[in-house]
KEROMI-422723 format. One record per residue: residue number from 1; x, y, z of N, C-alpha, C, CB in turn. Coordinates in steps of 0.02 Angstrom, whole numbers. Each point is the difference from the previous one (the first is absolute). Glycine has a CB too. Example, Ala and Ser with C-alpha at 12.3 -4.5 7.8 and 13.67 -1.06 7.14 Angstrom:
BEGIN
    nr      n_u      n_v      n_w     ca_u     ca_v     ca_w      c_u      c_v      c_w     cb_u     cb_v     cb_w
     1      660     -284      390      -45       59        0       45       60        0      -95      -59       62
     2       77      112      -98       42       59        3      -39       55       37       59      -32     -108
***
This chain:
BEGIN
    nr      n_u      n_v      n_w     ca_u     ca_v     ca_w      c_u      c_v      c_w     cb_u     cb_v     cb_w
     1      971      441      586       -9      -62      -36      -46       12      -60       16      -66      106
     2       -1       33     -154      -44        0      -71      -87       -7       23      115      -72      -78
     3     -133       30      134      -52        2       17      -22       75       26       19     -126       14
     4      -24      176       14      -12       67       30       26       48      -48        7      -37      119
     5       33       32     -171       24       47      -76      -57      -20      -60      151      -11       23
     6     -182      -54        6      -42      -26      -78      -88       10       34      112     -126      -66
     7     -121      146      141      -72       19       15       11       88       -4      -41     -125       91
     8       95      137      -80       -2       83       22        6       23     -102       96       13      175
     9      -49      -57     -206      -46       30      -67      -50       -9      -29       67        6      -16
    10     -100      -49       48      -80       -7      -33      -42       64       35       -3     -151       -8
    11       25      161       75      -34       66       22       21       71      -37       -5      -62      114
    12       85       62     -128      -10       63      -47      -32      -10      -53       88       41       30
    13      -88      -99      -73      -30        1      -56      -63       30       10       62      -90      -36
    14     -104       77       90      -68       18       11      -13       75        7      -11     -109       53
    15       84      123      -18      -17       89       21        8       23      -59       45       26      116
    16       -5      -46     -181        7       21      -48      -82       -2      -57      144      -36       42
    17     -132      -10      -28      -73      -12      -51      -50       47       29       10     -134      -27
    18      -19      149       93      -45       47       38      -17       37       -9       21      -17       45
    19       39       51       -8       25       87      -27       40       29      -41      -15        4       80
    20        5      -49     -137       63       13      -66      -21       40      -38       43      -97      -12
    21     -121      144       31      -22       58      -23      -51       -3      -67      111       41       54
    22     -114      -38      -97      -48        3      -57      -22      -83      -12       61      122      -61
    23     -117     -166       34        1      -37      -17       38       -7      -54      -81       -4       58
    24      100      -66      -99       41        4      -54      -62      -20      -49      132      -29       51
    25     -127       67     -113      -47      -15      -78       41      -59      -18      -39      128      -55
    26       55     -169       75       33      -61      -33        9      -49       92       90       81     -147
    27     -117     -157      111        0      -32       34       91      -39       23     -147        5      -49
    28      195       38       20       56      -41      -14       41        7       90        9       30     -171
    29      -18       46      151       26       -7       78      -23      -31       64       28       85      -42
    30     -115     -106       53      -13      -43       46       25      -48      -13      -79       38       26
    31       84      -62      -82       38      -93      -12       64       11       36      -40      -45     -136
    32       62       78       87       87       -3       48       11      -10       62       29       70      -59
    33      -53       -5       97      -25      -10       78      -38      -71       15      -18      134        6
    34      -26     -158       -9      -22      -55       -4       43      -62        1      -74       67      -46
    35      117      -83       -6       45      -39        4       62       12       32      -55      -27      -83
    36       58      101      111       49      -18       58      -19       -7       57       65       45      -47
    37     -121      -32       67      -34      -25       65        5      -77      -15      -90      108       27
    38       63     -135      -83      -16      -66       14       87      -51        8     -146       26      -81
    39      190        9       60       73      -30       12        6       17       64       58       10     -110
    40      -54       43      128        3       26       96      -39      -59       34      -14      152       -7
    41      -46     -180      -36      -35      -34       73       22      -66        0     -110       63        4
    42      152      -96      -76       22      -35        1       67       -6       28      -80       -4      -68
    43      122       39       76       52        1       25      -11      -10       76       43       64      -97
    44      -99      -10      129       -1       -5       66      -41      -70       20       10      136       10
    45      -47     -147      -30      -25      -85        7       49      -44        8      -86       14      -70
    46      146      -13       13       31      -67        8       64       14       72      -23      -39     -160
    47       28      111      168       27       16       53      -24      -34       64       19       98      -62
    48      -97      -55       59      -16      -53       93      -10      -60      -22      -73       76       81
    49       64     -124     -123        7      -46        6       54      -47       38      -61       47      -80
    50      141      -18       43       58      -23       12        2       16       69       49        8     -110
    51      -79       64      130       28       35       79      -16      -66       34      -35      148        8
    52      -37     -169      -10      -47      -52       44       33      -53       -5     -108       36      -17
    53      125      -68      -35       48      -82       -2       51       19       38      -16      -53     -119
    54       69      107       95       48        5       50        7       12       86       18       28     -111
    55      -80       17      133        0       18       47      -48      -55       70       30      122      -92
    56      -67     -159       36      -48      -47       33       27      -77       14      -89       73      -61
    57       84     -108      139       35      -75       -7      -26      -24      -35       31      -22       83
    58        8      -40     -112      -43      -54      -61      -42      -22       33       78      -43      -71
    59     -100       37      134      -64      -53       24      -49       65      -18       47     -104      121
    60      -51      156     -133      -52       58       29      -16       22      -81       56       55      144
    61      -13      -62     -182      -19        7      -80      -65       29      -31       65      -96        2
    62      -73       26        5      -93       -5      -30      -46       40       42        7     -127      -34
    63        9      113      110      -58       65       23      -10       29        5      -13       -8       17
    64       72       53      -35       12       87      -19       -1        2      -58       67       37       78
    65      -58      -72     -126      -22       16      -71      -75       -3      -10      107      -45      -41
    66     -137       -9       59      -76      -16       25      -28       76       23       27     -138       52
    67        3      162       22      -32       49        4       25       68      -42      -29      -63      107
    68       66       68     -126       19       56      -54      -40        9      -68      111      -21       46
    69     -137      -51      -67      -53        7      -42      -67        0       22       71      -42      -62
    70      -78       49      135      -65       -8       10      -11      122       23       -3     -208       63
    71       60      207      -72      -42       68       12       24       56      -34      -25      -33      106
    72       72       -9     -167       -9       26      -66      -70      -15      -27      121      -14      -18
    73     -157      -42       27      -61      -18      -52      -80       61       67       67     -201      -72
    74      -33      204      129      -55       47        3       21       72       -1      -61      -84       61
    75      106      102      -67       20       69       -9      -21       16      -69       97       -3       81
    76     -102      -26     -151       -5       34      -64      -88        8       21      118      -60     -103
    77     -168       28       96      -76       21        8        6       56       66      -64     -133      -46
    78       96      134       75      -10       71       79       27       46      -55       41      -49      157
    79        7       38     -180       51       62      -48      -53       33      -56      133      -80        0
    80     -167       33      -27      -59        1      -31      -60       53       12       39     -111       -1
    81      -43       89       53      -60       15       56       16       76        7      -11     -123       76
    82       70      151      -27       12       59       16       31       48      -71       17      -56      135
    83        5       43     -188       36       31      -50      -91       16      -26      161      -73      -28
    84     -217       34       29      -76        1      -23      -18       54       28      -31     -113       -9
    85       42      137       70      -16       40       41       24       80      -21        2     -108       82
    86       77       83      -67       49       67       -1      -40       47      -98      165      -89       93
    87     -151       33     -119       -7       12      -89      -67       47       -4       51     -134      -52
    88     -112      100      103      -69       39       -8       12       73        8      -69      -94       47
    89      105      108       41       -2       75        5       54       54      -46      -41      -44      122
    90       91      -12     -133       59       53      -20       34       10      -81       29      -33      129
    91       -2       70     -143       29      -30      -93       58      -51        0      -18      124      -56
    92       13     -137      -11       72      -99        4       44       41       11      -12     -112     -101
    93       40      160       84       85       32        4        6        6       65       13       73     -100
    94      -48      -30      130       25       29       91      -10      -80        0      -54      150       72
    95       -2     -202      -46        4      -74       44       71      -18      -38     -149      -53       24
    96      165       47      -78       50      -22      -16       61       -2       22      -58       15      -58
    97       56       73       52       85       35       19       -4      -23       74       20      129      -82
    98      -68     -122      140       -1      -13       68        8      -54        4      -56       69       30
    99       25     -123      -32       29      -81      -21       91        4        9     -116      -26     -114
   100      133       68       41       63      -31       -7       40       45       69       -4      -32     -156
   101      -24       62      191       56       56       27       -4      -62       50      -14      161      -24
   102      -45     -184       40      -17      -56       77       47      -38        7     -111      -16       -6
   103      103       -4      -73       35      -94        2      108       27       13     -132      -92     -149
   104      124      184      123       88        2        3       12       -5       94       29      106     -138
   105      -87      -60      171       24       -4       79        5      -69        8      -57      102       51
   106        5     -146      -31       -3      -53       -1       53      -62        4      -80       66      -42
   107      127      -42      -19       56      -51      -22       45       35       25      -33      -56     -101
   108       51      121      111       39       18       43       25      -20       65      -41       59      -60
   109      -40      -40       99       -1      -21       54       25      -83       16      -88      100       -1
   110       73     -133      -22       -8      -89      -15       74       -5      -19     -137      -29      -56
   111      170       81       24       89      -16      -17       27       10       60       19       43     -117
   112      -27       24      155       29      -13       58       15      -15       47      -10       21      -36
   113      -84      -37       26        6      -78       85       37      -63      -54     -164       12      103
   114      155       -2     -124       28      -74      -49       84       -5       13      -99       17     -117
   115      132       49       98       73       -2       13       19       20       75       19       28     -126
   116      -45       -3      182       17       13       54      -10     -101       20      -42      174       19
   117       -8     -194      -45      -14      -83       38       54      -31      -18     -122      -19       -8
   118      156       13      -47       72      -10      -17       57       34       31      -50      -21      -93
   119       33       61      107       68       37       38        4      -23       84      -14      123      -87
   120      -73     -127      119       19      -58       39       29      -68       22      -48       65      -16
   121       22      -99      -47        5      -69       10       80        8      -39     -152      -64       -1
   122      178       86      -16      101       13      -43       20        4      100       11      128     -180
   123      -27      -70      188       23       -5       69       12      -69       69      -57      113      -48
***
């Protein structure tokens, strides 16, 4: 689904920016990268959104959207918090490139329980 193709390229984007080897003398290529992360996160946003309306009863809506923003709004200050941490001991490229390799298992993993849970409930 466009949702797990639009988080797993924000993670290569990251391994790229990481370990893409020399810094660049020109700020052009972080922009670029930059603005395709920021379309990836938009794409995958409006994805779980739709997943949740579709997959959630209309009476249950609001309280899974309710709680979906409640731990989006504490996950960015923790994300904060531990990236504060990681950044002190280590250089931005390696936290970077590792980041993006995380977020590719991650969505992997999450695709295939995702399509085996469909292959149950088809059954």
């Amino acid at each position: 689904s466009l949702l797990f193709r639009a988080v797993a390229g924000i993670g290569l984007l990251l391994v790229v920016t990481g370990f893409g080897g020399h810094p660049a003398h020109s700020l052009k290529p972080y922009l670029i990268l930059f603005l395709l992360v920021s379309a990836a996160i938009i794409l995958a946003g409006t994805s779980f959104q739709s997943l949740i309306q579709i997959e959630t009863a209309p009476e249950m809506t609001g309280r899974v959207f309710g709680f979906v923003g409640s731990v989006g709004n504490f996950a960015i200050p923790l994300a904060m918090l531990v990236y504060g941490f990681l950044l002190e001991f280590d250089r931005t490229h390696f936290t970077l490139g590792l980041s993006g390799l995380m977020i590719i298992l991650v969505t992997v993993l999450a695709a295939m329980i995702y399509r085996r849970k469909d292959a149950l409930v088809a059954v």
